[in-house]
ROMAR-785106 format. One record per residue (C-alpha): residue in one letter; x, y, z. Coordinates in nm, 4 decimals. Example, Ala and Ser with C-alpha at 12.3 -4.5 7.8 and 13.67 -1.06 7.14 Angstrom:
BEGIN
{'A',{1.2300,-0.4500,0.7800}},
{'S',{1.3670,-0.1060,0.7140}},
//
This chain:
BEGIN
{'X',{1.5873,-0.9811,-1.2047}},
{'X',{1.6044,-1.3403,-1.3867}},
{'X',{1.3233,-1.6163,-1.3388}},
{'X',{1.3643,-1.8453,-0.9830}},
{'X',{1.3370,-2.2170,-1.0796}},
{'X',{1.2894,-2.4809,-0.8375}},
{'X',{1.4922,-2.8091,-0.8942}},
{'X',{1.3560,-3.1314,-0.7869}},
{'X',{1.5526,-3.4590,-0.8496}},
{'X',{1.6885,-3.7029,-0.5744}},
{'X',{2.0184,-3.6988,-0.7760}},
{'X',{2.2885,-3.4787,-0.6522}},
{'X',{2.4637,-3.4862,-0.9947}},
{'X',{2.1722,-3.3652,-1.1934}},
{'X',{2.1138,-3.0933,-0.9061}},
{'X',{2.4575,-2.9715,-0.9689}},
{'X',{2.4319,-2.9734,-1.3266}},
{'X',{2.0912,-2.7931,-1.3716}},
{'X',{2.1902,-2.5465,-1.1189}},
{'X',{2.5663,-2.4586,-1.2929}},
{'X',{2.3959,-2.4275,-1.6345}},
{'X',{2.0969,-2.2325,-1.5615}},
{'X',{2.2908,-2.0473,-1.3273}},
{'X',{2.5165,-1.9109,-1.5918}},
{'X',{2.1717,-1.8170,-1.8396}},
{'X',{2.0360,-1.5887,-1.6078}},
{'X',{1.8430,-1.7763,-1.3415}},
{'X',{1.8092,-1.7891,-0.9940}},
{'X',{1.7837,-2.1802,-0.9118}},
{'X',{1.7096,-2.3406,-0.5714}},
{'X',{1.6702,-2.7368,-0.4891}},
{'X',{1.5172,-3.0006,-0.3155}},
{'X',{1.6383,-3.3429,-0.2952}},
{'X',{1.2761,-3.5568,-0.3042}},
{'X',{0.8829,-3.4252,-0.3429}},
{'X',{0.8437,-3.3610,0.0470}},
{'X',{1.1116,-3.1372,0.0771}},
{'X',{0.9916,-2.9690,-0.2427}},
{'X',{0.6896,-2.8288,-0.0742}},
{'X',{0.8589,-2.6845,0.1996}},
{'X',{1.0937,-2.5095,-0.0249}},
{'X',{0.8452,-2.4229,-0.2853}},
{'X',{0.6128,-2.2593,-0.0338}},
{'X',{0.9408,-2.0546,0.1430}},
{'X',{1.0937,-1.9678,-0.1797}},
{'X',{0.8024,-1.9228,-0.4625}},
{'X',{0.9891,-1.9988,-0.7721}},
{'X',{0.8372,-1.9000,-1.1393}},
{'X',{0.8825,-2.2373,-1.2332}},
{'X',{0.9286,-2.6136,-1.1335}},
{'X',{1.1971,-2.8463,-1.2936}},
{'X',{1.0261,-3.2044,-1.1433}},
{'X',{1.2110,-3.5564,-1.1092}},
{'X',{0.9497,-3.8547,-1.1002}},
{'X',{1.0991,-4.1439,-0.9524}},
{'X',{1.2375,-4.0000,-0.5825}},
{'X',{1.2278,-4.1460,-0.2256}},
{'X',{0.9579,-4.0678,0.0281}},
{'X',{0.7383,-3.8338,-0.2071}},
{'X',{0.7875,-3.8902,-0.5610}},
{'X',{0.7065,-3.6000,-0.8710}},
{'X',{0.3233,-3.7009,-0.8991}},
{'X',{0.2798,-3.7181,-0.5466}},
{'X',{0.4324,-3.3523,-0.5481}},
{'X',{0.1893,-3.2348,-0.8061}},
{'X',{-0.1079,-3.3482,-0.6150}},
{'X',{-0.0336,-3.1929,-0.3206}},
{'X',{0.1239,-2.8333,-0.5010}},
{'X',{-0.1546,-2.8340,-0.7184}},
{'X',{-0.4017,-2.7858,-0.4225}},
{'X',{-0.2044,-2.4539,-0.3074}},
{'X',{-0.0361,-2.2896,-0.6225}},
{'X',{-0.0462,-2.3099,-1.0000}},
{'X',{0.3307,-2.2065,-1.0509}},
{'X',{0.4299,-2.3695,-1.4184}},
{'X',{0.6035,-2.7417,-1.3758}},
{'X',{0.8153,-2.9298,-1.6520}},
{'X',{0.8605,-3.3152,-1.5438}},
{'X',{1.2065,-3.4677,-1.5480}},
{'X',{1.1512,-3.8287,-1.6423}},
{'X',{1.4056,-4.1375,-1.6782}},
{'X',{1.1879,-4.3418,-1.8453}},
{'X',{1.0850,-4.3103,-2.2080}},
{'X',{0.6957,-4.3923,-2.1393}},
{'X',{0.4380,-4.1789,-2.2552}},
{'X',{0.2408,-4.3132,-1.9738}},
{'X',{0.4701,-4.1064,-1.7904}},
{'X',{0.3670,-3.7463,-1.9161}},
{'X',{0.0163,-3.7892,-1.9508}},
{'X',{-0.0282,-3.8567,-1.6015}},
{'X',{0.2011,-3.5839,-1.5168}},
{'X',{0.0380,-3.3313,-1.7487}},
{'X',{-0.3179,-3.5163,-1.6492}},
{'X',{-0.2080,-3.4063,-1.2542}},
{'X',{-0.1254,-3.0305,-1.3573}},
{'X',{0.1865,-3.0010,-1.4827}},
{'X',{0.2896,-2.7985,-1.8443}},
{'X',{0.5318,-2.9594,-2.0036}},
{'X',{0.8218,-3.2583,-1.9983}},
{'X',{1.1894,-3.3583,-2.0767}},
{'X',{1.2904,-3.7158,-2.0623}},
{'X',{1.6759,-3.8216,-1.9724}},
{'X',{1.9260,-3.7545,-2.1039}},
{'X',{1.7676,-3.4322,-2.2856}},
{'X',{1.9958,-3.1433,-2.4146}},
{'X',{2.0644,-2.8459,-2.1645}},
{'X',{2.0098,-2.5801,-2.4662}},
{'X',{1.6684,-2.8176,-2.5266}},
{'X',{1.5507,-2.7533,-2.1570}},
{'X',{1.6284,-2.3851,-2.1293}},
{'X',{1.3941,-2.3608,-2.4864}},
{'X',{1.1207,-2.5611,-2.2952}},
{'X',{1.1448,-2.2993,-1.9726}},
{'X',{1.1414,-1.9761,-2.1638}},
{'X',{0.8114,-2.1021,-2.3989}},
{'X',{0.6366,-2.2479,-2.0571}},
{'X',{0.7210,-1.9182,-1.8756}},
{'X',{0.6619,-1.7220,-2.1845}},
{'X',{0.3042,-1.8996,-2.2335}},
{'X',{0.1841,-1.8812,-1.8609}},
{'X',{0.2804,-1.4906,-1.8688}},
{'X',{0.0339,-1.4579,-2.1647}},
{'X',{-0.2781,-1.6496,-2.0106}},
{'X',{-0.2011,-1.3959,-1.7262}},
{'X',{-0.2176,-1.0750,-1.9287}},
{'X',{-0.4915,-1.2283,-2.1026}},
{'X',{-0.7085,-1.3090,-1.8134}},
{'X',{-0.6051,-1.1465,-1.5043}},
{'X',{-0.4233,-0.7916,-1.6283}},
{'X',{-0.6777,-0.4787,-1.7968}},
{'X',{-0.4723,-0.1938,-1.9385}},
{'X',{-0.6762,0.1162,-2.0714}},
{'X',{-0.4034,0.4416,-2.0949}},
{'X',{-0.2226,0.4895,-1.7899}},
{'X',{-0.4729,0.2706,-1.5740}},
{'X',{-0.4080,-0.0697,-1.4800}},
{'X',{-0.6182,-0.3374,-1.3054}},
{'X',{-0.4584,-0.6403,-1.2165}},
{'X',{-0.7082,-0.9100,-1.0608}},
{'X',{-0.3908,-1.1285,-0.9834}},
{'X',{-0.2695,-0.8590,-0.7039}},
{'X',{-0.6268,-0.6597,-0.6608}},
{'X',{-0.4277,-0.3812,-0.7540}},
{'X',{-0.4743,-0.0636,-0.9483}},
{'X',{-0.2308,0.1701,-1.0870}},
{'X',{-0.2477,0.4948,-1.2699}},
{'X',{0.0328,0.6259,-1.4454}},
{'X',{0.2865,0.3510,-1.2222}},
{'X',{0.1220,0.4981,-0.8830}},
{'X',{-0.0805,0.2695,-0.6695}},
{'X',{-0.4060,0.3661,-0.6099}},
{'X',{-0.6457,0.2347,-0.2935}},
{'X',{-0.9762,0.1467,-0.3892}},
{'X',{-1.2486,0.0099,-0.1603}},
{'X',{-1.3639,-0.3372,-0.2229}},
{'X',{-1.6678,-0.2094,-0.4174}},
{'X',{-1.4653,0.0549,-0.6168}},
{'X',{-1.2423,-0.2712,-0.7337}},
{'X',{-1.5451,-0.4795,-0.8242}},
{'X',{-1.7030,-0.1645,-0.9722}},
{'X',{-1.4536,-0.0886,-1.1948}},
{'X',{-1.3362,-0.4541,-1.2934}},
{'X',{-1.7068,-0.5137,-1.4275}},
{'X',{-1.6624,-0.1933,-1.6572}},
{'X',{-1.3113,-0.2753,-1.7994}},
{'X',{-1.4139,-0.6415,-1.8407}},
{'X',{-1.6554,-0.5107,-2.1217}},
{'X',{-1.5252,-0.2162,-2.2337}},
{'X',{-1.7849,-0.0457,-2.4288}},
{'X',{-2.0807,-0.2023,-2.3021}},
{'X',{-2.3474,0.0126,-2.1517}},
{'X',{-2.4071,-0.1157,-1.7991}},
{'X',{-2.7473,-0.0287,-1.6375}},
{'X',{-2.7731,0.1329,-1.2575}},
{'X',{-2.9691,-0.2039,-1.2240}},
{'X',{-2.6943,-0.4549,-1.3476}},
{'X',{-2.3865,-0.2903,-1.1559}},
{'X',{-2.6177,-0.2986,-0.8286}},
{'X',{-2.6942,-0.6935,-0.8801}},
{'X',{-2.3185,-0.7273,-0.9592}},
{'X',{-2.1978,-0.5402,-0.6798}},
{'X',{-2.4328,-0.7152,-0.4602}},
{'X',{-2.2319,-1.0312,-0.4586}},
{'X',{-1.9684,-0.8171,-0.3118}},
{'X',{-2.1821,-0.7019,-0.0080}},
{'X',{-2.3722,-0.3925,-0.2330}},
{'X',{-2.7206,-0.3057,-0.0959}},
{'X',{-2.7144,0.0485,-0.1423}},
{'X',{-2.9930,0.2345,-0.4180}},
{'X',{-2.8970,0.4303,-0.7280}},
{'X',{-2.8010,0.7153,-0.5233}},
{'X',{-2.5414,0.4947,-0.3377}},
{'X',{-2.3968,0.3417,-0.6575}},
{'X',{-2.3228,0.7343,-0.8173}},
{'X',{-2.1430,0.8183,-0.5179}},
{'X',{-1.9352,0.4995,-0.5779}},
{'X',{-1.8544,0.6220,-0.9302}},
{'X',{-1.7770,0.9655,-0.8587}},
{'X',{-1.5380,0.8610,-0.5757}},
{'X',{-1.3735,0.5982,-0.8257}},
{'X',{-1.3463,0.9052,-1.0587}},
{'X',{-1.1963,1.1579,-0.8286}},
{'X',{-0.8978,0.7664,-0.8227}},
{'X',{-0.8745,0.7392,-1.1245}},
{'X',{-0.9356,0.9974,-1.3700}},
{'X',{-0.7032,1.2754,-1.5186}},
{'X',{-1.0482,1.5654,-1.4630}},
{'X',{-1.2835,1.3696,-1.2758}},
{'X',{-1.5216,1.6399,-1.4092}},
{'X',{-1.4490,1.5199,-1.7801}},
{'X',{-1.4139,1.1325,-1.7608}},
{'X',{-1.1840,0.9911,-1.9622}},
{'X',{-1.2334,0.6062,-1.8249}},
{'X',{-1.6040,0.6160,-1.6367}},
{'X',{-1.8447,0.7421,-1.9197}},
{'X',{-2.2245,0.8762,-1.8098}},
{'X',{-2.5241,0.7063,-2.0385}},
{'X',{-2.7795,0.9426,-1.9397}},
{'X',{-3.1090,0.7919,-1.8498}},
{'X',{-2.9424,0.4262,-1.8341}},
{'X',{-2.6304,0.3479,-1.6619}},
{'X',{-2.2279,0.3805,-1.7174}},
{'X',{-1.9560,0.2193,-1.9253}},
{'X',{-1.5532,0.1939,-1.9395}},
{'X',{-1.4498,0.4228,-2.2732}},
{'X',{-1.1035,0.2564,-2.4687}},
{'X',{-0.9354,0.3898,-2.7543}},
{'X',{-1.0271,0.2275,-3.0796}},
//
């Protein structure tokens, strides 16, 4: 399934164009003719990225950004006319990633999507996505999978095991996982907390009776085990 990308410019001509071109490399493309109608259609459709005109009628680009940036942070390249650096800074100062300024080259732009894309889908696997064997924690979604299947953890299971696989190796004590879990709603004693693990075991592990993920430090706590 190829990349939706939003157009924004008040010029039908430019629509067209950026619509036929990226159309034929692979992406889905909706417009909007001016930065109010933007919003509606970026909140309906939810594109992966943002191609942003400055200068339009009733809302203009940086107008846009301010009021997008308070709701999503979905990747925006400006569109500008005029060859002012002023320009970009304030567009890049209000949120967005990168710019083109008219007339730019069509092979140029698709370059500048793919790296923007390309750059935001690292900072998510970087930040948001934990991978350890077949498990998968992804804080974007507060999901978790094991081997591709979903699995439903309570809200203090996901907290639970998030602190582990943030610090994979590190021995947690009974102590620090009930403080951290207590910002979730936790008050429960040391008893509470092992039932907690050995329910997220019976989730997640192969042989809950031989952890692969959840390790036991006797006489201290728990950590998450990954493959060197």
């Amino acid at each position: 399934m190829g990349y939706k990308i939003l157009v924004v410019d008040d010029q039908s001509s430019v629509r067209q164009l950026l619509q036929d071109y990226l159309t034929e490399h692979g992406f889905k493309v909706v417009t909007a003719t001016d930065g109010q109608n933007a919003i509606y259609t970026a909140r309906h459709e939810e594109p992966d990225l943002i191609l942003l005109d400055i200068m339009m009628p009733r809302m203009d680009g940086y107008d846009f950004l301010r009021q997008y940036r308070q709701e999503r942070q979905t990747p925006v390249i400006i569109i500008t006319a005029r060859e002012e650096e002023t320009d970009a800074v304030v567009g890049l100062e209000l949120g967005a990633d990168d710019y083109v300024i008219k007339p730019f080259r069509m092979r140029e732009l698709v370059a500048r999507i793919h790296a923007v894309l390309r750059r935001r889908e690292d900072e998510h696997e970087k930040f948001f996505l934990f991978r350890e064997g077949d498990l998968i924690l992804d804080e974007r979604t507060h999901s978790i999978t094991v081997k591709n299947e979903p699995v439903l953890l309570t809200p203090i299971e996901f907290d639970l095991l998030r602190a582990l696989m943030r610090s994979p190796g590190r021995v947690f004590s009974r102590s620090e996982l009930i403080n951290h879990l207590s910002e979730s709603g936790f008050s429960g004693l040391d008893s509470t907390l092992n039932v907690h693990i050995r329910n997220l075991r019976i989730k997640i592990e192969p042989d809950p009776a031989k952890p692969r993920y959840i390790d036991t430090v006797f006489g201290v706590g728990y950590r998450f085990l990954a493959e060197e």
